[in-house]
N, C-alpha and C positions, 0 to 999 in steps of 0.2 A: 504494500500500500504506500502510494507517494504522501512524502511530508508535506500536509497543505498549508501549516503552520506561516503565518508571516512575517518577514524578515523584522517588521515592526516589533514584533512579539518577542523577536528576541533581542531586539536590542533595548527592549524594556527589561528584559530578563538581565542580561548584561549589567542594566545600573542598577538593579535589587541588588543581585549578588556582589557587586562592588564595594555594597556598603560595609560590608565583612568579611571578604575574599580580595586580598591583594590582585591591580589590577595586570600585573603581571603574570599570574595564575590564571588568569582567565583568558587563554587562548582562542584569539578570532582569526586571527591573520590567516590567509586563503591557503600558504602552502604547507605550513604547521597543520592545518588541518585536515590536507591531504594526506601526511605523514601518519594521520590518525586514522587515517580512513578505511585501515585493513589490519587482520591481525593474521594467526596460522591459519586460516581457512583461503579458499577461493570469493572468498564476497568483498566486496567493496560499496562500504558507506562515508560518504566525507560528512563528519558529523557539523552543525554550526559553531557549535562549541565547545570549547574542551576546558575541564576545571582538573586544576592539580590542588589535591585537597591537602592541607599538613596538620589538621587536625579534626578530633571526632566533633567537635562544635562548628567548625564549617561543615562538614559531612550532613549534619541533623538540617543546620541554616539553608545545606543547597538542594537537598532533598525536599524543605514546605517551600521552601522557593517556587521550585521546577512545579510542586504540585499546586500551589495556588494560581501558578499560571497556567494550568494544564496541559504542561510542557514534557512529552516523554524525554527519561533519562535513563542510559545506562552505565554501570561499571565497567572497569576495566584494570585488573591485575598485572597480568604480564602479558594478556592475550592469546597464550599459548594454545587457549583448546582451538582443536577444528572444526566448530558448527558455525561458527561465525556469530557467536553468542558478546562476542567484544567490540562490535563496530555499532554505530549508531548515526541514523540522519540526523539525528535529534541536538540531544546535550549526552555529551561522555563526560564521564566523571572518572578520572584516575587519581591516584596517591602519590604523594611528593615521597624523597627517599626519608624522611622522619621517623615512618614509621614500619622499622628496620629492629627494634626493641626486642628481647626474649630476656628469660627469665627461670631458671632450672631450679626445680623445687623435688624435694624429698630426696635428693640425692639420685636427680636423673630419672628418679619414677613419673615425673610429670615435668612436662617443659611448656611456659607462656610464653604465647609467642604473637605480636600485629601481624596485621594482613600482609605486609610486605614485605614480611622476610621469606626469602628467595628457599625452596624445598629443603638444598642441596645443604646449604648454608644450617638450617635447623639439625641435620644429622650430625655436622662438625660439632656444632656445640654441643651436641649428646656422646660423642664418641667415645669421650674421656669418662664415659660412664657406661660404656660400652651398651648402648641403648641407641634408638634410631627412632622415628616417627614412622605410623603405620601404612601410611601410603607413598606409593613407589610408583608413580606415574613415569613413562618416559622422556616427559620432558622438567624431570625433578630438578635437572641445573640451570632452571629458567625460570617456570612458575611459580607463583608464591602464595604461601599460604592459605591468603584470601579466596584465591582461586580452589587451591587445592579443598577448602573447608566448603566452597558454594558449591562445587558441581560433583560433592562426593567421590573425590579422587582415590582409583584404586592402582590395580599394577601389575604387572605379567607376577609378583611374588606372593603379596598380599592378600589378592582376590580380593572375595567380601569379605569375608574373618575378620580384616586389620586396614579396612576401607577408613575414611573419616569420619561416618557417622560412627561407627563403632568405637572409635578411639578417640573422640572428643572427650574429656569430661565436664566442660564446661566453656560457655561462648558467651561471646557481645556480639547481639543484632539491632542494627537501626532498620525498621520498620520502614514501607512506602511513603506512610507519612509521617515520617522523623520521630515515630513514638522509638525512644533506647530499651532494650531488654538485654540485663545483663544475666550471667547464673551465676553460683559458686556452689561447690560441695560444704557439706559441712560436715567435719570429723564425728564421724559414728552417727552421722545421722541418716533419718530417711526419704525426708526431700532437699533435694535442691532448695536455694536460697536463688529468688529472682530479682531485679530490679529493674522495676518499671519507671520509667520518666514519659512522662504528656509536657510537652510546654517547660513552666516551672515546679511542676506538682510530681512526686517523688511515691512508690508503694513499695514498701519490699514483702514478698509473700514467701508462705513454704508449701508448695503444691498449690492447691485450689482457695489456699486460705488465707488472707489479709494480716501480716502481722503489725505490722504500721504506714501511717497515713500521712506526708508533709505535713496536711492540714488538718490533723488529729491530734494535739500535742496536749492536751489538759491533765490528763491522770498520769502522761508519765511526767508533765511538770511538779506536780503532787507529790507526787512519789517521792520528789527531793525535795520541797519545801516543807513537807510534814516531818520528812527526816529533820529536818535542819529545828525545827521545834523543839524537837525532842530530845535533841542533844546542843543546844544552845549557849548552856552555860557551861559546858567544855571548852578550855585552852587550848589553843592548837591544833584545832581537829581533825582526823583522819576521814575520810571517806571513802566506801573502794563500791564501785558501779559495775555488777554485773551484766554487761552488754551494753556495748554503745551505741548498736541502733543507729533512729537519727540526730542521734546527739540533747533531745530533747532534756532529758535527764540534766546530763554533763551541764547545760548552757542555764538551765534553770539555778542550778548547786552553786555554778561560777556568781552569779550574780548575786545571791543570797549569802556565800558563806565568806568571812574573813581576809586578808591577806595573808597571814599566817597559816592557812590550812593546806594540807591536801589533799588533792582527789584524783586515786589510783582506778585506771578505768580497764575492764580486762574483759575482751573480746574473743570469742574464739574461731571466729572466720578472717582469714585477714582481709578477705574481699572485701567485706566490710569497714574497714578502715581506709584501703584502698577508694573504695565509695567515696568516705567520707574527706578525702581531701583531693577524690578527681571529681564524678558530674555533679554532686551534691558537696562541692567546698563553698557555696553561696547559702547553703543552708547551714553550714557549721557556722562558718566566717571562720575569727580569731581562733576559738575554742581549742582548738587543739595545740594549739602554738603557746599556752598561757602555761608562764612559769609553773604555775600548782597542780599542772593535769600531768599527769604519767600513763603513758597508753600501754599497755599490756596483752600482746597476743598471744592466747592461749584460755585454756580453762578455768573460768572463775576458782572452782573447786581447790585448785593447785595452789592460791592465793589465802587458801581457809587452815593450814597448816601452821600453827603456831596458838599461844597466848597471847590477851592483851594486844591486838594491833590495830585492832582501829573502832572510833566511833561509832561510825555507822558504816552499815552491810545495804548495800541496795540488791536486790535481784531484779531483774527482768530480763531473764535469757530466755526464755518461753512464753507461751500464753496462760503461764500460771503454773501450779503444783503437779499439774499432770502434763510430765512433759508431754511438746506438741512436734520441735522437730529434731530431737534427740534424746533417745532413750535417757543415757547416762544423768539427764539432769536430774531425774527422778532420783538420783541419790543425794541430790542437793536437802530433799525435801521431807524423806525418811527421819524419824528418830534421832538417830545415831548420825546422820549430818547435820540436822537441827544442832544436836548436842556438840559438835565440831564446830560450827557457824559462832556456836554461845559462848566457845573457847577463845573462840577469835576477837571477838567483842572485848571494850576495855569496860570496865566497871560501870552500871547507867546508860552503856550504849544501847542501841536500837537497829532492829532489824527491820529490814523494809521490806514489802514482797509484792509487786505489781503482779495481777492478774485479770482476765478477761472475764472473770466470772466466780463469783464464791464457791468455798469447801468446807463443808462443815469440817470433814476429817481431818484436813488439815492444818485447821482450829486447833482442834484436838490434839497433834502430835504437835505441836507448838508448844501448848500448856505442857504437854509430857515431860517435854524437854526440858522445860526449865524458866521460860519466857511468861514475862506475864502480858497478854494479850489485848489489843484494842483492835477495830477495826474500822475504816473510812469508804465508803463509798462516793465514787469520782464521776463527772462526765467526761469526755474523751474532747470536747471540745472547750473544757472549762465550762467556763458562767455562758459559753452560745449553746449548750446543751451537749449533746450527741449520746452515743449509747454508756449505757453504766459500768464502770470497772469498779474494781474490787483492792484495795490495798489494808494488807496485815501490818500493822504496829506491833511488834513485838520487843520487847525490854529486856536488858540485862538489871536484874538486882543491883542497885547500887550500893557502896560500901559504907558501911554504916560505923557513925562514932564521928 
């Protein structure tokens, strides 16, 4: 089908994307164009315009661009397949060399990698872990990743067994219309962790289920200014923030508690911290950068080992007592971690426990434990309403004489 698009159209398209794509990236000129105009196939499309993108926020910008002017646009890798899947009459979108980044985690059992590192190139950096990436296309010393990840690249060695879907464990997709979905695994758990962005507005879920909302911030604001109540007339005070989420907690605690304090914040996705100071650094802002924050990746739990260490205990790693996307937390919430959690408390301090929903039972193992118990009920948007959470006050004995 001929592009019937008018030239007018694009060069209205042209000064959108200008206002946030260098106009040097933005390739018009007729024989650059033509230079674009073919990739390993037999087709030939001279696109109008060609964008070299050097980050994921141009990416999302020229993606509602293109569609608010209902302007078809395709990608382009390294062009290597042969269906002719990489040319475009349209708007071609390709990647500057920036995003060339990897990253070798658990010791060569999993390697992060941008769209633009080159096949060949990801096996080198696994070598020295004598590990390799599971698709073996052959043209591995050309195409990259991005490619390799879109059209399911497999390989005369491979097959389907050790294809890309099979050996993903986790991705970043920007959507048609610029919605970002990112994943992360979560140690020992059993959904994925996702991150959704619309616009400005942020959801991280685990499978089917909402665990937080940008614009849902009231009860885990709570969560830390009720803490901060209850242990007030403490010097120097310790805090440690079971999941950093989207910081809501953290940013409530900063403002409310001392200059003398800290607050030890312990995550155990790093994704999630990652999150929090890439598409969602405009929702943290400063926070994480403030002298009294210490970020800690890894298992709250790991952090409940000792006497006497801190004032207040926050949880909210799950959507309450029953964990939702990791078994292990349920040991947080047992007796016998109760009674650990109590250890950790300095004398008068307070445990905190954000949930989606009340327990009578455990109410119940709270008191066992040793905590004398209160309870608050929160809206999820503050004083604008929203649905009702649930947060336990529970106390350490204070030292008496």
């Amino acid at each position: 089908m001929a592009n019937t698009i008018s030239n007018a159209t694009y060069q209205q398209l042209e000064d959108i994307l200008a206002v946030n794509i260098d106009r040097e990236r933005i390739v018009t000129q007729e024989a650059k164009r033509l230079a674009y105009g073919t990739d390993a196939s037999f087709y030939r499309l001279v696109p109008k315009i060609v964008l070299r993108l050097k980050s994921l926020d141009e990416v999302i910008f020229a993606i509602q661009s293109c569609r608010e002017m209902a302007v078809p646009f395709t990608f382009r890798a390294a062009g290597t397949s042969l269906s002719g899947q990489a040319v475009s009459d349209s708007v071609l979108m390709t990647l500057t060399d920036d995003w060339r980044g990897h990253q070798i985690v658990d010791n060569g059992e999993k390697i992060i990698l941008q769209p633009g590192v080159i096949g060949a190139d990801a096996n080198k950096y696994l070598a020295p872990y004598q590990r390799k990436i599971g698709p073996d296309p052959a043209s591995i010393n050309t195409c990259k990743i991005g490619g390799i990840a879109a059209n399911n690249a497999s390989g005369m060695c491979c097959g389907t067994a050790q294809n890309s879907y099979r050996t993903v464990d986790s991705i970043k997709i920007v959507f048609s219309d610029g919605t970002l979905l990112d994943t992360a695994s979560v140690p020992g758990g059993q959904d994925d962790l996702r991150l959704l962005q619309r616009g400005s507005e942020f959801t991280i879920m685990a499978g089917s289920t909402s665990l937080m909302n940008s614009r849902m911030s009231g009860s885990e604001e709570a969560l830390a200014s009720l803490s901060w109540a209850a242990i007030s007339s403490h010097s120097k005070p310790h805090m440690l923030i079971g999941g950093l989420g989207m910081g809501f907690t953290l940013r409530a605690a900063l403002a409310i508690l001392p200059a003398d304090a800290r607050i030890t914040v312990a995550e155990l996705v790093p994704a999630v911290v990652a999150w929090a100071r890439g598409p969602m650094a405009e929702v943290f802002g400063t926070s994480l950068d403030d002298p009294r924050v210490t970020i800690r990746e890894g298992d709250v739990g790991a952090l409940l080992a000792g006497d006497n260490l801190y004032d207040a205990i926050l949880l909210d790693v799950d959507n309450g007592p029953e964990g939702l996307t990791r078994d292990s937390n349920d040991r947080l919430y047992t007796v016998k971690g109760l009674r650990r959690t109590l250890g950790a408390l300095r004398a008068g301090g307070v445990l905190a426990v954000w949930s989606s929903h009340t327990s009578a039972p455990f109410t119940k193992r709270l008191v066992t434990a040793g905590f004398a118990v209160t309870e608050e009920k929160v809206r999820a948007r503050g004083a604008k309403g929203g649905e009702r959470h649930h947060i336990w006050l529970a106390r350490k004995p204070a030292l008496r004489g």
